[in-house]
C-alpha positions in Angstrom: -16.1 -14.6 12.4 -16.0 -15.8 8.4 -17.7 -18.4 7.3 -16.6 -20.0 3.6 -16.3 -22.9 1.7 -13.4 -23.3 0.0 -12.4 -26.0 -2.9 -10.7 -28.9 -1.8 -7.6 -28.1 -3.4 -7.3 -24.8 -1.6 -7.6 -26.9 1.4 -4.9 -29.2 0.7 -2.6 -25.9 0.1 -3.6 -24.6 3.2 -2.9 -27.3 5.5 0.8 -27.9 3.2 1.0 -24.0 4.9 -0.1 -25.2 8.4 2.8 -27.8 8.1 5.4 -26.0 7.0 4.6 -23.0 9.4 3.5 -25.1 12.2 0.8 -23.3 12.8 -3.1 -23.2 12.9 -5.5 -23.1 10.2 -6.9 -19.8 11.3 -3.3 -18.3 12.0 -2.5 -19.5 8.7 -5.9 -18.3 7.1 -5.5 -14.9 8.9 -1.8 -14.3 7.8 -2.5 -14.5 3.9 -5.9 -12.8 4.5 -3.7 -9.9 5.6 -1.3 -10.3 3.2 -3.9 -10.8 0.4 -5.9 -7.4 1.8 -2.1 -5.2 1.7 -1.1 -6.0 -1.8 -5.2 -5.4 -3.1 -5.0 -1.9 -1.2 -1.2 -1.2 -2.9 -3.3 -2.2 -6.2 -6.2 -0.3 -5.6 -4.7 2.7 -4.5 -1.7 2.7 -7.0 -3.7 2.8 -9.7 -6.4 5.0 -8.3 -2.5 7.3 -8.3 -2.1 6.9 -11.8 -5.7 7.9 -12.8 -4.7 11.0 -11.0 -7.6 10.7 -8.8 -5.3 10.5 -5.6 -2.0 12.2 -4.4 0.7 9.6 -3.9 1.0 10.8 0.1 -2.8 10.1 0.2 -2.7 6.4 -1.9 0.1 5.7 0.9 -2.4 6.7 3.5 -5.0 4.4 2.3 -2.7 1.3 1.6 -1.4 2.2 5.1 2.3 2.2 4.0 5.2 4.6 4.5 5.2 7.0 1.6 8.9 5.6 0.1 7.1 2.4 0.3 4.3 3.7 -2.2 7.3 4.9 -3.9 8.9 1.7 -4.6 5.7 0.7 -4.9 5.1 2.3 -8.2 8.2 2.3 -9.2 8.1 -2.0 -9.5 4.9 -1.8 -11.1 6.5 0.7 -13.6 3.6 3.6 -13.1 4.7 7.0 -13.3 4.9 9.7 -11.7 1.9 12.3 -11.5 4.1 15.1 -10.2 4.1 18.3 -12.8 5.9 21.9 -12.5 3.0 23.5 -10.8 3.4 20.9 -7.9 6.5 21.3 -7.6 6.2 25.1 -7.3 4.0 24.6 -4.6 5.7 22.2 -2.4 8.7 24.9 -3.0 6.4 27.3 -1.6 5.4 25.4 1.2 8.9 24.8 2.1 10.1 27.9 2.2 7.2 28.9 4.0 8.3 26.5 7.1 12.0 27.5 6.4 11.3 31.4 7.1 8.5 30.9 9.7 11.7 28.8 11.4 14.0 31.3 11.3 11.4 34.1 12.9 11.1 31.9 16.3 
């Protein structure tokens, strides 16, 4: 349970929400708390991603979105993409690794 005041105008927008969703105040205050808490995570974590202080599989992780969605993620918000040669070569590595350890079973 949270407790808060809020300004009145915020209260007026919420209950124009209640209206127009028929629903509850604390459906309606739960819904964009959830929403609010997702897009300050993609935030967070995306730019955490560009400092290169986090892989993008692991700032998906955290958000708790799908990997392509970090993708398109970063992609809206224009942040590039922290994946050099050596990387690559590794994930190439990897790969094969599963490819021949496949083809031994």
């Amino acid at each position: 349970m949270v407790g808060s005041r809020l300004p009145s105008e915020l209260i007026q927008d919420l209950e124009l929400i209640e209206q127009a969703e028929q629903s509850d105040r604390s459906t309606v205050v739960r819904k964009l708390l959830q929403r609010a808490v997702r897009e300050w995570k993609l935030e967070h974590f995306a730019r955490r991603y560009a400092e290169s202080t986090m892989s993008m599989a692991r700032a998906a992780q955290e958000s708790g979105v799908s990997l392509w969605e970090m993708m398109e993620y970063l992609r809206s918000k224009k942040i590039p993409c922290q994946y050099d040669f050596q990387e690559w070569e590794q994930d190439l590595a990897a790969v094969e690794r599963v490819l021949v350890s496949g083809r031994g079973s």
